[in-house]
C-alpha positions in Angstrom: 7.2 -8.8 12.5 4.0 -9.2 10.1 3.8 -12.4 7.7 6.2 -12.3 4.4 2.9 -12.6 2.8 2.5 -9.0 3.9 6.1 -8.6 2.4 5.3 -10.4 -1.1 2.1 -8.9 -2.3 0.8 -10.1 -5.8 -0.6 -7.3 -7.8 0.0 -5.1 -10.4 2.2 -2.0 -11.1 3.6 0.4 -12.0 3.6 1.2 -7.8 3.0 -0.3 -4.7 2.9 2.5 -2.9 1.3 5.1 -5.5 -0.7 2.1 -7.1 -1.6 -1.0 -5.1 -2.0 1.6 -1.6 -4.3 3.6 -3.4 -6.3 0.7 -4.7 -6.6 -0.9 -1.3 -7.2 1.9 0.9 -10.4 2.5 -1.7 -11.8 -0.8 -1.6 -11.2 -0.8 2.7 -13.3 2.6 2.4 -16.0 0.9 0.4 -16.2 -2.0 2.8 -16.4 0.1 5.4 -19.2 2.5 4.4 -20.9 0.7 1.7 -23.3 3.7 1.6 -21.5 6.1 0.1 -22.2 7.3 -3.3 -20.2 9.5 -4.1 -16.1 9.9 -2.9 -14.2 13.0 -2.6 -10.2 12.3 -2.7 -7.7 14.1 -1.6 -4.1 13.0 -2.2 -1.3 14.5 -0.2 2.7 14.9 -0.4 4.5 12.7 -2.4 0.9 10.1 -3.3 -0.2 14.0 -5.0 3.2 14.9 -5.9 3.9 11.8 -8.3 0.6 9.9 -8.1 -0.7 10.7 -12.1 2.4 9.0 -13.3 1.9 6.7 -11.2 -1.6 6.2 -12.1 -2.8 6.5 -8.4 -6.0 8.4 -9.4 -6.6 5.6 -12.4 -6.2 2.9 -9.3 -9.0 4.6 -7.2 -11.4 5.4 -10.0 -11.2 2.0 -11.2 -12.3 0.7 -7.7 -14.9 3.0 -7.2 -16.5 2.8 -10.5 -17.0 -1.1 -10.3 -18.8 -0.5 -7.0 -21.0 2.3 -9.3 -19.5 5.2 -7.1 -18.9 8.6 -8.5 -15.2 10.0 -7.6 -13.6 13.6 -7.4 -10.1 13.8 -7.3 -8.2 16.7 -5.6 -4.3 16.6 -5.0 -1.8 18.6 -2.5 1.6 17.8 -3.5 2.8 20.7 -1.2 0.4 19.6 2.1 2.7 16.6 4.1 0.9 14.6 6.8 2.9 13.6 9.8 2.8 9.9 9.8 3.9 9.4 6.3 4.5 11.3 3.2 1.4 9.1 1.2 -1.6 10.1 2.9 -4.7 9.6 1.0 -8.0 10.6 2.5 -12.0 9.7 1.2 -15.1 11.0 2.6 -18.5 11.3 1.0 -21.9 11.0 3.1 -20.3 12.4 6.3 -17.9 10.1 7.0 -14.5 10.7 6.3 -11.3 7.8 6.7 -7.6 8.6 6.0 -5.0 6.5 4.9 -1.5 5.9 4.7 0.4 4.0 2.3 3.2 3.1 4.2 5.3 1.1 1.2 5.1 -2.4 -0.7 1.7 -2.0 -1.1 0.7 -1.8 2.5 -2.0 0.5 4.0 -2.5 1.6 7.2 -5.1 3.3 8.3 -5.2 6.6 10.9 -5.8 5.4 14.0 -5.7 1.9 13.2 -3.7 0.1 16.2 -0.8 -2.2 14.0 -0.8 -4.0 17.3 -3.9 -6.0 16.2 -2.2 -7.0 12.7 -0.8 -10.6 13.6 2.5 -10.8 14.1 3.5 -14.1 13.5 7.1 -13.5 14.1 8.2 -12.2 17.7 10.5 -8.8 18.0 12.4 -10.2 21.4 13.2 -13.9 18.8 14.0 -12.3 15.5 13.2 -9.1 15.2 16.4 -7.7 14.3 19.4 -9.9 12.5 21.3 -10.0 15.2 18.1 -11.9 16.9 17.4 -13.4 14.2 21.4 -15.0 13.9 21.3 -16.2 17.3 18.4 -17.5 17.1 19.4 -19.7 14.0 22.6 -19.9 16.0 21.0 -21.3 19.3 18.7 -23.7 17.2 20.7 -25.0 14.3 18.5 -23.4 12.2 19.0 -21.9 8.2 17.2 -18.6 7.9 14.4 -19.8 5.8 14.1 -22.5 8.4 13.0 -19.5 10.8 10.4 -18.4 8.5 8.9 -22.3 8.2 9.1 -22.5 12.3 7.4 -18.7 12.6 4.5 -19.0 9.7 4.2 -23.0 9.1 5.4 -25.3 6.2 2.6 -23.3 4.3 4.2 -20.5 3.9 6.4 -22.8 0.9 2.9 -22.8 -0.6 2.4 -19.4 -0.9 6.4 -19.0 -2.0 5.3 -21.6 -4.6 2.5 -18.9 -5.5 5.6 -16.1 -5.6 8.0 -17.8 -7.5 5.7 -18.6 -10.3 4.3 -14.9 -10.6 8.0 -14.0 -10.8 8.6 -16.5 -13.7 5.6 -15.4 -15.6 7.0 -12.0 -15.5 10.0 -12.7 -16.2 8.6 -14.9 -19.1 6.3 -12.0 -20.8 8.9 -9.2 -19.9 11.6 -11.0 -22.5 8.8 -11.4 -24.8 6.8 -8.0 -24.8 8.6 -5.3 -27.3 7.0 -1.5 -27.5 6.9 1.9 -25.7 6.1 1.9 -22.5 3.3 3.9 -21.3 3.4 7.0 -19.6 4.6 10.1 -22.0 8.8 9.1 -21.8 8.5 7.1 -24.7 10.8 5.1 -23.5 11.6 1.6 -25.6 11.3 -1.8 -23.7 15.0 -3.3 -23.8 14.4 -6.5 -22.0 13.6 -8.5 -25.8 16.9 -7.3 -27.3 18.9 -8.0 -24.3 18.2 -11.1 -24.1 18.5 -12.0 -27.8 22.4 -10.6 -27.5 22.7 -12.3 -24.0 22.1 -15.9 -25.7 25.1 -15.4 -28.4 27.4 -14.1 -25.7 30.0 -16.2 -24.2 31.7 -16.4 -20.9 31.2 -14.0 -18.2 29.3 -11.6 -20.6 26.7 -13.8 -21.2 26.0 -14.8 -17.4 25.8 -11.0 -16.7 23.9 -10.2 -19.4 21.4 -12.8 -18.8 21.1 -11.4 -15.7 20.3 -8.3 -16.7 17.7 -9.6 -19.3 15.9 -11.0 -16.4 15.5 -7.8 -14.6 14.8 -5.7 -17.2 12.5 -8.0 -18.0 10.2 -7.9 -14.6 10.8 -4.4 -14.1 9.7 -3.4 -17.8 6.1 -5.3 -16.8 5.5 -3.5 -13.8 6.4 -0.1 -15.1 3.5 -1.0 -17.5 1.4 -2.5 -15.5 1.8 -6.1 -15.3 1.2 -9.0 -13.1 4.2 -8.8 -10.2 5.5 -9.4 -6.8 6.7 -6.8 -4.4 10.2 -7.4 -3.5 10.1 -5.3 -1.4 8.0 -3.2 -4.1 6.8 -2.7 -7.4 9.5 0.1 -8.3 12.1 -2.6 -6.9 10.5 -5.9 -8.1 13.0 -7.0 -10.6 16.5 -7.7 -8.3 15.1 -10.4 -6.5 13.6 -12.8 -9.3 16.6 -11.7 -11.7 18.8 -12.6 -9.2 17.0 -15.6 -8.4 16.2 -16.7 -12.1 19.8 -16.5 -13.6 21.7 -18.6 -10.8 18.4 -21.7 -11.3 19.3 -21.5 -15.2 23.0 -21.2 -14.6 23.2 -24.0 -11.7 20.1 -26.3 -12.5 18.9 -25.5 -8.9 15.5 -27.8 -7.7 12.8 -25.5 -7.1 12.9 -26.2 -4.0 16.0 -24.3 -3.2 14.8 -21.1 -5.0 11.5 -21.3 -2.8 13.7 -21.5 0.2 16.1 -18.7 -1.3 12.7 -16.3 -1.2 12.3 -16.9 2.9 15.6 -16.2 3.1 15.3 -12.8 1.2 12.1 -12.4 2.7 13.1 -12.3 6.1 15.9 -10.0 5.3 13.2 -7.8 3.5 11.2 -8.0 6.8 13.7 -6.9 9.5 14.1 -3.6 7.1 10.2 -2.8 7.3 9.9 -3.5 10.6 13.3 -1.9 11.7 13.5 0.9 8.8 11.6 1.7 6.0 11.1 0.6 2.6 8.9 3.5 1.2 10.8 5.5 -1.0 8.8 8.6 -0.3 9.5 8.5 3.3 13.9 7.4 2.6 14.6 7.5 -1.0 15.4 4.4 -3.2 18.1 3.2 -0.5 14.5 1.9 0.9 13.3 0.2 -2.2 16.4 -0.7 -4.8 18.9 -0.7 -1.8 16.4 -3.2 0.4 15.8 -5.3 -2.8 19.7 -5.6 -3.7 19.6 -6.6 0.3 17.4 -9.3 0.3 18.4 -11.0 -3.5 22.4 -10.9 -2.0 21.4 -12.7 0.8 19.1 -15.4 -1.5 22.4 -15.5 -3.6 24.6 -16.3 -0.7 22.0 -18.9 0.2 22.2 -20.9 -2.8 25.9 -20.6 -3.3 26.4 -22.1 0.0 27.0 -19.5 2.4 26.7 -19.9 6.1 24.4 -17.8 8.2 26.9 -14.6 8.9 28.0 -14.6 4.8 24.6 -14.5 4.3 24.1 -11.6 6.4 26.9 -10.3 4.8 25.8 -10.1 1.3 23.0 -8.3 2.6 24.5 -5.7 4.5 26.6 -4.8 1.3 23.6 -4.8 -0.9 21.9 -2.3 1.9 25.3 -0.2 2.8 26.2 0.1 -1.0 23.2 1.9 -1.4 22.9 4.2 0.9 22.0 7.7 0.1 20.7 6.5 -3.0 17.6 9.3 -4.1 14.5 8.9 -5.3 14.1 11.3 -8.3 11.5 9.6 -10.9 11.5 11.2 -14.7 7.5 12.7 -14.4 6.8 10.6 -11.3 6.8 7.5 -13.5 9.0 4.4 -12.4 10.8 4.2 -15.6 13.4 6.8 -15.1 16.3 5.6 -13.3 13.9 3.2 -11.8 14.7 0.2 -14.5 18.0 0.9 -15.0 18.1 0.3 -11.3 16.9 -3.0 -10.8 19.1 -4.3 -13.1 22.5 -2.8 -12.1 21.2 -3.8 -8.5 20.7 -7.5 -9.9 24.3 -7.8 -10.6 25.6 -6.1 -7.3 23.8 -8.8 -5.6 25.4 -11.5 -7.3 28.9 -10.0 -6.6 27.7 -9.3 -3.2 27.3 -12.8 -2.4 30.0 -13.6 -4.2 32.6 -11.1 -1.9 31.0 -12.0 1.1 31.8 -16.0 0.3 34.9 -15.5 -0.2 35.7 -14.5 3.3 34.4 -16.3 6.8 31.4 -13.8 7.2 33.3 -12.0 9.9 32.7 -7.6 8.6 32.7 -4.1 11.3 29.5 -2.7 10.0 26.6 -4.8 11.0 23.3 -5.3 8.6 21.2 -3.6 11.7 24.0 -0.8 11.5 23.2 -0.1 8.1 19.4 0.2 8.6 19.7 2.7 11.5 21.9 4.7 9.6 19.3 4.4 5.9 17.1 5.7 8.3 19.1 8.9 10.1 20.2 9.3 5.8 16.7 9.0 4.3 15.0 11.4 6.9 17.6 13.5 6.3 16.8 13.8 2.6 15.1 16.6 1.0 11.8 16.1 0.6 12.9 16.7 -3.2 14.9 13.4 -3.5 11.8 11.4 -2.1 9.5 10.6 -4.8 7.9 13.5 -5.4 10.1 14.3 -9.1 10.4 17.8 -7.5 14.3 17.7 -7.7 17.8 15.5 -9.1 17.6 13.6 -12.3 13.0 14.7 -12.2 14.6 18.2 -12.0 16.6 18.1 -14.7 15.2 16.3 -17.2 12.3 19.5 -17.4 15.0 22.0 -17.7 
């Protein structure tokens, strides 16, 4: 498995996928052919089908204009390459690169061998939970311990780096008030949560606090703030909402959160390395579903749970999710996208909540459930994978 630095990518929204892939696989082309003058780019499947909502042809201009490089922009929502469902591909000069913008911000190239991207983590270790568990198991470890053995007590550093990004979204998401780009008109909600949130009491205040928190990351990325994939842009608020509400509500050292995230991280690992968390190749089960995953687990981590609660709360947060569509309101991640993060936000919480409550001991394993969020998502339509061709996308034009 590749470095949870791969995992948490800092950037900007309102995509990883549509957004930050775009942007990168531009900037690799320049690199690579720093002759070129002028680009042709073709978008394919769902990168064409959603990608002006999502700003993708913004994200490559942008790149190719500071580097004084002229750019035509042609898109193919109905043309699907075989690898993935985001192909991008830029030639000018002769020379011609595709790409393929697997999720979370990562791009790979065609013909690019992954087995030359470090791999810091070894499949035949902890490649899978159940690895990964006996492993822990076999060593006394914690999870996050795992990730410090795997990747170096510097890997805190760059957790450090996270969890502050996080809190600054958080931070300017409960400040900011306004439409939100992108034609929905849609009003930011994160503001006046929270200002109702502080003069509720008891258990409506914690969960709406919570929900602030969310809204309040997810409303910066879906106009285009400063974030952290976790595991993407469209899923980015769970984790730190998640993470956020139990510090405030339990005074927890920093320290603990910053372990929390390897914990999640991990979690968030095994599914791209196992599964998928591209929602254009399995729906949002990949991307809401694998965030609720990973911010259960960092819940059941900081509440106290053992190893197999932790892997618990995760499975729930994955299993509770499956099936669940990707059906974006004009391809923008607004529409049920926000909504999403923070209804996901509480599930975790309860997650590791349930999963506490009992010894850890469940039938359906967290590897199980990522088989089977597989088998569901390629099953799919390719209307309920982020290309607003069908579901709630559907609708809303009628």
């Amino acid at each position: 498995m590749e470095s949870l630095r791969e995992l948490y990518r800092i950037g900007y929204g309102p995509s990883s996928s549509h957004t930050m892939g775009p942007r990168t696989a531009a900037e690799r082309f320049i690199s690579e052919h720093p002759e070129v003058r002028k680009v042709r780019a073709e978008l394919y499947g769902s990168l064409a089908a959603t990608g002006k909502g999502h700003l993708t042809d913004k994200a490559i201009r942008d790149v190719l204009k500071a580097h004084g490089i002229e750019a035509e922009i042609f898109w193919f929502p109905d043309t699907f390459k075989p690898f993935h469902p985001n192909a991008l591909t830029l030639s000018g000069d002769g020379v011609s690169e595709t790409y393929y913008s697997v999720g979370g911000g990562k791009v790979v190239k065609e013909g690019e061998n992954e087995a030359d991207i470090p791999q810091p983590y070894p499949d035949e270790s902890v490649g899978t939970m159940s690895r990964l568990l006996d492993y822990a198991d076999k060593n006394g470890l914690q999870i996050w311990e795992t990730a410090i053995e795997f990747e170096g007590e510097e890997i805190l550093e760059y957790m450090q780096e996270v969890w502050e990004v996080m809190k600054a979204a958080i931070h300017s998401g409960l400040e900011a008030e306004g439409v939100l780009p992108g034609g929905l008109k849609l009003q930011r909600k994160a503001c006046q949560a929270y200002a109702k949130a502080r003069d509720f009491t008891g258990t409506l205040g914690n969960t709406a606090h919570a929900f602030a928190y969310a809204l309040a990351v997810s409303e910066e990325n879906a106009g285009g703030g400063k974030i952290v994939t976790a595991p993407t842009c469209g899923s980015c608020g769970v984790l730190p909402g998640v993470l956020y509400h139990l510090k405030m509500e339990y005074d927890l050292p920093e320290i603990r959160v910053l372990r929390a995230l390897l914990t999640a991280g991990m979690v968030g690992n095994i599914v791209k390395s196992n599964g998928s968390i591209s929602g254009a190749e399995v729906g949002c089960q990949g991307e809401v579903g694998v965030a609720c995953a990973m911010a259960g687990a960092a819940a059941a981590q900081l509440l106290g749970g053992t190893i197999r609660q932790i892997e618990y709360a995760a499975e729930m947060g994955l299993e509770h999710h499956l099936g669940l569509t990707c059906d974006p309101l004009m391809g923008l991640v607004q529409i049920p996208c926000i909504e999403r993060n923070a209804m996901a936000c509480l599930r975790a919480i309860d997650h590791a909540s349930y999963a506490i409550m009992g010894d850890g001991r469940h039938k359906i394993s967290f590897d199980d459930v990522v088989e089977v969020m597989m088998e569901t998502g390629h099953a799919l339509p390719s209307l309920y994978r982020e290309t607003s061709m069908g579901g709630l996308a559907r609708i809303h034009e009628l």
